[in-house]
N, C-alpha and C positions, 0 to 999 in steps of 0.2 A: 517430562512424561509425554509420551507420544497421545494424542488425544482421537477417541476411535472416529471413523469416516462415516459420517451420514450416509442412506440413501438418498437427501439433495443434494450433496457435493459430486455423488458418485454423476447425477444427472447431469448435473452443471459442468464437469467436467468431460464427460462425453459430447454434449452442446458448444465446447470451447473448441474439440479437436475437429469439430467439424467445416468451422468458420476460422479458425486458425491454422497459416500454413507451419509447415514443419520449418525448426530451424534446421540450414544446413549444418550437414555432420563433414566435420573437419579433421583432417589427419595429426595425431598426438602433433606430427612435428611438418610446419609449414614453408615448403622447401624455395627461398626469392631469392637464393644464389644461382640457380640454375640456368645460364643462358642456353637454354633448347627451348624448340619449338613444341609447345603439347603434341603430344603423340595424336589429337583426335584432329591436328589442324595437317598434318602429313595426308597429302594425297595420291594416297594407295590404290585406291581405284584408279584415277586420272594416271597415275604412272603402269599400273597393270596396263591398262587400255592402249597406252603407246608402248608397248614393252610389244603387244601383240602386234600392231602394227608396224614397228620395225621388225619383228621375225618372224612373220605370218607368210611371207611369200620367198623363200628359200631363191627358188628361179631369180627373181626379181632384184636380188641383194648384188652386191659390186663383186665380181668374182675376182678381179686381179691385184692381187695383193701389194703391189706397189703401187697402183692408181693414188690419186691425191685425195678422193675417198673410199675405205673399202670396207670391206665385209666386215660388222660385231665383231666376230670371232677368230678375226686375223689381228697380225703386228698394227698397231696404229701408225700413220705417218709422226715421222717428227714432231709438229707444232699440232698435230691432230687432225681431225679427220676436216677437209675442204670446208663440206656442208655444212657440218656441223658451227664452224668458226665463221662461214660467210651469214648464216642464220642469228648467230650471235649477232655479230655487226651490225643486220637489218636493225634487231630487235632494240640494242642497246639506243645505235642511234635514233630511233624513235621516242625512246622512254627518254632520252637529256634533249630533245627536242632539235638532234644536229639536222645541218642541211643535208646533208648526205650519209648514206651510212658507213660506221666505221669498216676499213678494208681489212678485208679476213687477214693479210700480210703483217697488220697489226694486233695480231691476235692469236696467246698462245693456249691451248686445253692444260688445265692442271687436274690434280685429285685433289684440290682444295684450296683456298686460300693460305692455309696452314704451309703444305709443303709447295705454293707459290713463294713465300717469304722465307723459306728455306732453299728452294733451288736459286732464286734471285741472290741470293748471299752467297750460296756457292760460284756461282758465273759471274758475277759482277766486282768481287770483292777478293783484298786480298790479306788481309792483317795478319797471317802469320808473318810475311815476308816485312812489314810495316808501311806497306804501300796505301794500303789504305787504314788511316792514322785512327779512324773512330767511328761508333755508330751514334746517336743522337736518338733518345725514344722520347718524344712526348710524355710528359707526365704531367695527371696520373695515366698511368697504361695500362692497356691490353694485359692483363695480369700473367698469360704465359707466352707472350710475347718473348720475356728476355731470353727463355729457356732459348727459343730458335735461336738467337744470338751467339749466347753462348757455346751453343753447339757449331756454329760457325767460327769460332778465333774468337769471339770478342769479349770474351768474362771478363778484362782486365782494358777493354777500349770500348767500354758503354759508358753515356755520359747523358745528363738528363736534361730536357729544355721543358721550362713550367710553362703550361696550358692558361692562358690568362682568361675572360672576361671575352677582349674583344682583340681575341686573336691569339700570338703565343710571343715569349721572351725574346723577341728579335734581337735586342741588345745583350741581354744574358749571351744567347747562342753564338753571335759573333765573337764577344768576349771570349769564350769558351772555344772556340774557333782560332783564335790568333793564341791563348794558350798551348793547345795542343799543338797548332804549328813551329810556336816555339823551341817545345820539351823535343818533339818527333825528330828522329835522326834522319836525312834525306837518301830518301830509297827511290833509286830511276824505276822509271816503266820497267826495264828491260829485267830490276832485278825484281820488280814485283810480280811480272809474268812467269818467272824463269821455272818455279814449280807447277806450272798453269798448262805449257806450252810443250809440244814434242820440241827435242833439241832442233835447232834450225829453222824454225816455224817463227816468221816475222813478228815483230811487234803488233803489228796492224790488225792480226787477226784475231784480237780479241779486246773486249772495251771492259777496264779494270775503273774505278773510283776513288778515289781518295777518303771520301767519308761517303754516309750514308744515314739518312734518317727515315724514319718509322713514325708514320700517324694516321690520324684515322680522323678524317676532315668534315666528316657527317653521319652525322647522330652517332657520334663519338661511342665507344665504350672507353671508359665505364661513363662518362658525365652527361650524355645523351646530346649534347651540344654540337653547333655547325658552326663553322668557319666562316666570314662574309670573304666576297671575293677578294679584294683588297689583299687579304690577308695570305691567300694562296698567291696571288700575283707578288707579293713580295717574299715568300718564302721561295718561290720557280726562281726570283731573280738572283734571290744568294744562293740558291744552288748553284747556277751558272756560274756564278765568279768563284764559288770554291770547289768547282768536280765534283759535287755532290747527286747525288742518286737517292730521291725522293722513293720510298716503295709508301703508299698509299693505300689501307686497308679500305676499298668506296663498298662493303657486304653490307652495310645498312643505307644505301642511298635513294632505293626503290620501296623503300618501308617507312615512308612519312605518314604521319596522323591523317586522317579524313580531311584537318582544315589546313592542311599545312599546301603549299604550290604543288601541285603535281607534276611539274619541272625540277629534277633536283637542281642544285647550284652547279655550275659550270667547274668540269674535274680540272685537279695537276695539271693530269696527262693531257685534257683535251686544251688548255691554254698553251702549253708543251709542245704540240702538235702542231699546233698553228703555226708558231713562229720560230722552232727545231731551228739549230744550225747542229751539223755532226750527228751522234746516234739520238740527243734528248737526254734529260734529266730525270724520268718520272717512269713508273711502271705504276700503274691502275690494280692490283691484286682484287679479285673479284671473286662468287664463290654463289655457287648454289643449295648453300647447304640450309643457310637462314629464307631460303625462297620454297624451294623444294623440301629438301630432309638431307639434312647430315650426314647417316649413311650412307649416299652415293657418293662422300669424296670426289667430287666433280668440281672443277671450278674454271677461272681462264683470268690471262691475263691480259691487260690491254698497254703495251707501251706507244709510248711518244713516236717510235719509230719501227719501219720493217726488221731494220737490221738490230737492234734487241731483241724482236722475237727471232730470227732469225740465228742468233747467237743464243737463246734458251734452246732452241730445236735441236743444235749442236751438242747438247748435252750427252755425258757419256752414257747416263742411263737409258734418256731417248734412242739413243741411238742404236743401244741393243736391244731394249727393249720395247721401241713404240712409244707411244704417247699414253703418259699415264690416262688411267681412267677412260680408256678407247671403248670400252664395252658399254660402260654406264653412261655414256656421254649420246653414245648413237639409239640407247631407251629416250635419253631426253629430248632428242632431236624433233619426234612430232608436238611434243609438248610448246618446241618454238615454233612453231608455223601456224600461219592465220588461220582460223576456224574454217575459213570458208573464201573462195574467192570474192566473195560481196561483203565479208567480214574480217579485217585486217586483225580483230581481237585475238592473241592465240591463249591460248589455255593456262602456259601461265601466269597472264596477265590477270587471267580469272583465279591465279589461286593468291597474286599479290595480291588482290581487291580483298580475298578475306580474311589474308594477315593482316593489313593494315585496318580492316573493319575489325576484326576484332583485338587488336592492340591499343586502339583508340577508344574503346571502350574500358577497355584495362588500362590506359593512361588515367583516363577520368577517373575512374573509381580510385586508383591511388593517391589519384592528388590530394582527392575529397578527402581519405583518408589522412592522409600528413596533416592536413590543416585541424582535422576534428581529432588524431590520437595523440599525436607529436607534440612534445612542451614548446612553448609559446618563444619562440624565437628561431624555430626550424626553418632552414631555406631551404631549396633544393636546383638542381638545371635536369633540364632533360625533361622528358616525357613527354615528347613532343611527335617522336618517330624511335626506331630504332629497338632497342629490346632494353635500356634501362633509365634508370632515374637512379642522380647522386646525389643523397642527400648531407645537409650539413645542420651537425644538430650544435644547440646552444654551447656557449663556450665551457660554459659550468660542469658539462660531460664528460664523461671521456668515454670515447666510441667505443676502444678495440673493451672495454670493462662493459659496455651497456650489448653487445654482439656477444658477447659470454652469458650476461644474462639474460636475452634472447633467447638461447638457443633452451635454457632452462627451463622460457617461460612457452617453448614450443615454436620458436619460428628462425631459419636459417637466413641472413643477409650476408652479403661479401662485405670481411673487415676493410675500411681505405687502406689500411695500410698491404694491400695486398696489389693494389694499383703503381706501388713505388718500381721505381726502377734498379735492377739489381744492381750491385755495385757500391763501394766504396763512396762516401758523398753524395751521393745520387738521392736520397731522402728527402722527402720537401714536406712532411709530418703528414700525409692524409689520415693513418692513423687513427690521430687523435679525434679526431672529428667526423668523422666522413663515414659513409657505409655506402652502398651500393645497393640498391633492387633492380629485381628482371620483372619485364612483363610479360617474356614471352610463355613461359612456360605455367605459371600461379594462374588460375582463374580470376575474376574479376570478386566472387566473395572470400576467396583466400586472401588476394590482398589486402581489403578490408582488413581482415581477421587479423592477418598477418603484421599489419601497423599497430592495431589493438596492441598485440601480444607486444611488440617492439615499443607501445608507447607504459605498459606496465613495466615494461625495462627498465626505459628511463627513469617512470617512477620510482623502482627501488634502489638506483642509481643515486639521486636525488634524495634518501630517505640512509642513506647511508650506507647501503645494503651494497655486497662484493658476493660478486660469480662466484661458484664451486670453482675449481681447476678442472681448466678443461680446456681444449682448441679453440681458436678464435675463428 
């Protein structure tokens, strides 16, 4: 029996909402799959404003359409527009702390990291012919990584190297390495080029690989984790002895916590670089999308040497049609220049400062979270920079069952098992255990909320309780 409301409660309860803030209102369904950047951390303004400044002066713009930089609204050159790439170079080598900055020559404009690691795999690589015998993905990986792959020749020549602790399966991967050399029927240069090259066009003029591997060296996705150097110097050096072509996802390397070095770690490419013999082993895939916004498909690549970029420029696309992304490249281009000649800060050094302030803030509050929602035996890596945290929950769970009931109890996480690498063998059980959160995109009381929901999961995980059917 509902029992009638006083005129003192009525009082005491308007008395409560005065001095009591509101809880926040939360969405039925809590979305920590999502690696995008919140729509309110996109700077619309700061890119309108240079959007004006690059076309605000018509007279003033590059009129010659072959110059090495030219007008927005012509063909791009090759490898992109001069300024643009010699701009990059200042900027980059400032933020890794080089003594010089990287030579635009080393430097190629992409529409992404995405279709960086797709034209890389086109030009470098040859597996239909069997010339180049394999790819190699870290795992757990880049969840739609393998798709590029396979879109490349390699559905049937992906093979996986486990991501350890403190570093990655050196041993495994050589093992793995002298198998596949074994099995592989010997294919010369000459026949691996042969669909590559106009008939009569030298060997020379094109740099093909035998294998190829795929990682992502800091603040990893999904595990949020960095590689110490050591562990890149000895990956650089079994490349070298097996023709291998390191591509190197570095998109979260400028996005460390508040406490983290504001130096990232020393890349691939730039140990690569240094002591090159031949074109180098390493391409830098790079990418403005986790800096800026997504939507510009903008990004660049940074190799070990001229003559790789130099052989991306060559591309057949580039070549009739410019450099991708020429238009949205030369909007970004004020955004890289110093504020001010007394001020070297350029703009978007000020818009890292407030992904990283507030991703750091969203690490904290997730952590806090895991340790106060999370059944008593949860670990996790990451959250330290980057856009996630991989967590591992007690052995007693099972993951892809408690991401079902999640989604139930209102909240979306990446299953581990989506981290695997595709492929026959290639499983290393994330699965079972593992789940993935973003920070970039959740607020800092979402996440909260969001582990809540995830930790009532486990609870009925725990209690006996099985998902409806339904997607993981």
């Amino acid at each position: 029996m509902q029992l009638p409301i006083s005129p003192q409660d009525v009082r005491y309860k308007m008395r409560l909402a005065l001095v009591t803030p509101p809880r926040p209102s939360f969405p039925a369904m809590l979305d920590l799959l999502r690696g995008h950047p919140s729509t309110r951390l996109l700077p619309t303004t700061a890119l309108y404003e240079a959007a004006g400044v690059a076309l605000n002066s018509p007279a003033l713009l590059p009129q010659d359409s072959y110059a090495g930089t030219r007008h927005p609204l012509a063909y791009g050159p090759d490898k992109g527009n001069f300024n643009v790439r010699e701009e990059i170079g200042r900027w980059v080598g400032g933020r890794y702390g080089l003594a010089h900055a990287v030579s635009p020559e080393r430097i190629y404009l992409t529409n992404g990291a995405s279709a960086g690691l797709a034209m890389a795999l086109t030009l470098f690589t040859s597996p239909g012919t069997g010339y180049t015998r394999a790819a190699f993905l870290v795992s757990p990986t880049y969840f739609l990584a393998g798709k590029v792959f396979e879109d490349a020749g390699f559905a049937d020549r992906l093979h996986t190297v486990r991501d350890l602790e403190d570093g990655i399966d050196f041993e495994g991967l050589e093992r793995r390495l002298l198998e596949v050399q074994d099995a592989a029927p010997e294919v010369s240069l000459e026949e691996g080029l042969r669909p590559l090259l106009r008939r009569g066009a030298p060997a020379a003029a094109k740099r093909i690989y035998r294998y190829v591997l795929y990682c992502v060296p800091t603040y990893s996705n999904p595990t949020g984790t960095t590689w110490d150097l050591e562990t890149r110097k000895k990956l650089l050096e079994l490349a070298r002895r097996w023709d291998m072509l390191i591509i190197s996802d570095d998109v979260y390397d400028f996005l460390g916590n508040d406490d983290q070095p504001r130096t990232p770690p020393k890349r691939l490419v730039t140990l690569d670089a240094e002591t090159a013999e031949g074109e180098g082993n390493t391409l830098s895939n790079c990418s403005f999308s986790k800096l800026v916004g997504p939507g510009l498909r903008t990004g660049w690549i940074e190799a070990a040497t001229s003559a790789l970029v130099q052989q991306l420029g060559e591309g057949g696309a580039d070549r009739s049609g410019g450099a991708p992304s020429h238009f949205a490249s030369c909007l970004l281009y004020p955004l890289l220049l110093p504020i001010s000649p007394s001020n070297p800060t350029r703009k978007i050094d000020l818009q890292i400062q407030l992904l990283t302030s507030t991703y750091t803030s969203r690490c904290r509050a997730l952590i806090a979270a895991i340790h106060t929602f999370l059944p008593k035996g949860t670990t996790y890596s990451g959250g330290v920079g980057g856009f996630f945290a991989w967590i591992c929950l007690p052995e007693e769970l099972d993951a892809a069952e408690v991401v079902k009931l999640g989604r139930e109890e209102g909240v979306i996480v990446a299953a581990g098992a989506l981290s695997e690498v595709p492929g026959e063998g290639n499983a290393l059980g994330w699965g079972k255990r593992y789940v993935r959160v973003a920070v970039s995109w959740a607020e800092e009381e979402e996440l909260v909320e969001g582990m809540k929901r995830l930790g009532i999961a486990c609870e009925r995980w725990l209690a006996g309780g099985r998902a409806k059917d339904g997607e993981v």
